[in-house]
C-alpha positions as CSV (number, residue, x, y, z in Angstrom):
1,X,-13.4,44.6,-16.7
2,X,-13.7,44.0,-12.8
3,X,-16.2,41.0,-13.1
4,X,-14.4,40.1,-15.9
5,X,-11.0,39.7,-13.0
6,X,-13.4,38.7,-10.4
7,X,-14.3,35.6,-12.7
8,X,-10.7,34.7,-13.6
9,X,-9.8,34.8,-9.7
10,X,-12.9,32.2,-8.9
11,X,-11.8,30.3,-11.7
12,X,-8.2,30.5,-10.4
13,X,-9.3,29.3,-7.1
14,X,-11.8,26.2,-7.8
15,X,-8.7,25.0,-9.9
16,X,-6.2,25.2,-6.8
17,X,-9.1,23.7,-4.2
18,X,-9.4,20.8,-6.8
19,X,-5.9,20.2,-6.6
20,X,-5.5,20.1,-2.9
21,X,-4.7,16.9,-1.6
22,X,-7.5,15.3,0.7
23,X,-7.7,15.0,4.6
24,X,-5.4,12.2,5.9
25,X,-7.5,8.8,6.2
26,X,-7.6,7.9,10.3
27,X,-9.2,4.7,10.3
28,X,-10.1,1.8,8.4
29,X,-13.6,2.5,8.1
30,X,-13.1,6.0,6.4
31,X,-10.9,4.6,4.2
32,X,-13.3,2.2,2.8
33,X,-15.6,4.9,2.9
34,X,-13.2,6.6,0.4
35,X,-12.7,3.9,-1.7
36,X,-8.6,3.6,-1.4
37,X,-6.1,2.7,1.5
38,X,-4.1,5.9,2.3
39,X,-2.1,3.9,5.4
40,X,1.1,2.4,4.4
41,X,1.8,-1.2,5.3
42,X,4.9,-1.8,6.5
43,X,6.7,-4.8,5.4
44,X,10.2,-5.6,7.2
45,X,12.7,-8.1,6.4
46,X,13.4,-9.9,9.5
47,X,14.6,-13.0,7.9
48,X,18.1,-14.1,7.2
49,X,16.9,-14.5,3.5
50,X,16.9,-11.9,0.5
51,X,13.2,-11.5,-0.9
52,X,13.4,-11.3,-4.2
53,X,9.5,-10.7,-4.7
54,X,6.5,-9.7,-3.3
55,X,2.7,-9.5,-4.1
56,X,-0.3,-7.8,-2.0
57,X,-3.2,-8.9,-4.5
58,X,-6.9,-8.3,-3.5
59,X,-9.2,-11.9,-2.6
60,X,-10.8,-11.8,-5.8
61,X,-7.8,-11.4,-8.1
62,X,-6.6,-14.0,-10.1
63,X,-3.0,-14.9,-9.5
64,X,-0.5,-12.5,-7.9
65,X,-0.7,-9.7,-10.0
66,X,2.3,-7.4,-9.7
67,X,6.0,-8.0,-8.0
68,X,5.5,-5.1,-5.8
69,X,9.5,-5.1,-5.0
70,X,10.0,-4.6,-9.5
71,X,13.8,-4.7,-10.1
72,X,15.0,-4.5,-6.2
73,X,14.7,-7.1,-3.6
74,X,14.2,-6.7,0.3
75,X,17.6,-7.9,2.1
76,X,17.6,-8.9,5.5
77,X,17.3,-5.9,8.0
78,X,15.4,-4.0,5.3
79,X,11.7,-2.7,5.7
80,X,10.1,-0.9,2.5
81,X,6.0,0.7,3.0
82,X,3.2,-0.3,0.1
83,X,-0.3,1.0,-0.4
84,X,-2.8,-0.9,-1.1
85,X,-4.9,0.2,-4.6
86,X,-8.2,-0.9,-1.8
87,X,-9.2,-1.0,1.4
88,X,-10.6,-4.4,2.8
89,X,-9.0,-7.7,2.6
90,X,-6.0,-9.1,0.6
91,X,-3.2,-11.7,0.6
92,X,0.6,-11.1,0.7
93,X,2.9,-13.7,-0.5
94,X,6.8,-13.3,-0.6
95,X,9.4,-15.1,-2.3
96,X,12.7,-15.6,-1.3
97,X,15.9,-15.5,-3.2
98,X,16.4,-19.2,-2.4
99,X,12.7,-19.8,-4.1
100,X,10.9,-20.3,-1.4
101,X,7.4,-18.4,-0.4
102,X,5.5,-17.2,2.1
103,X,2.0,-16.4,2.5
104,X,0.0,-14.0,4.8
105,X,-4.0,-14.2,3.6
106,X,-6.5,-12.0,4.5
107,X,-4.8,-9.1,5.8
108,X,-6.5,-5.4,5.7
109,X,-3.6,-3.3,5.0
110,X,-5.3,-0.6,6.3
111,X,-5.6,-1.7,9.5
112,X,-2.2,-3.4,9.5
113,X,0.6,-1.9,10.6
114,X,3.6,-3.7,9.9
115,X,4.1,-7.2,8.4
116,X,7.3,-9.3,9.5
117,X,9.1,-11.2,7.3
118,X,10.7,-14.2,9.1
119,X,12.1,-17.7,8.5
120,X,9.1,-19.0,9.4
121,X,6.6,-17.1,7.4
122,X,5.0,-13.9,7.7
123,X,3.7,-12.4,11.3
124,X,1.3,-9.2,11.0
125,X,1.6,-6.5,13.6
């Protein structure tokens, strides 16, 4: 019977080492390495204008894909963080409330930071 526990345990700890959570990504590079974007971009409302939606769609993707924002908007003096599904780079658009749009193209959201919103477009960094 003690193999018998020994092989349970080793089982019992593969599982939990699976299940751990990877090292934090610290640059742009690894993350690409990886194959996903683990660094938040952070997108803040410094416009005088609700956003009612807005899109972070890979280069190669046909339209916009999906409202990232879903049944909330962004008001003004608001920020709210996104991942992107892939490292490298991708277009943001935004849509006001009023129906106008704003477009930020060929941004890496793993390198970038922040992204403003503003009533004059969209400002990265």
């Amino acid at each position: 019977m003690p193999g018998h526990a020994l092989a349970v345990l080793s089982l019992a700890f593969l599982a939990l080492a699976a299940c751990s959570p990877p090292p934090p990504v610290r640059n742009a590079a690894e993350a690409s390495a990886r194959g996903g974007c683990e660094v938040p971009v952070q997108v803040v409302n410094a416009s005088s204008r609700t956003v009612d939606r807005l899109f972070l769609a890979r280069l190669s993707q046909e339209g916009w894909g999906t409202d990232r924002l879903g049944q909330e908007v962004l008001r003004p003096g608001r920020s709210a963080s996104y991942r992107a599904s892939v490292p490298g780079a991708q277009d943001l658009r935004v849509v006001w409330a009023d129906g106008r749009a704003a477009e930020l193209r060929r941004i890496d959201p793993c390198a970038t930071g922040t992204i403003r919103v503003e009533d004059g477009g969209l400002r990265a960094g």
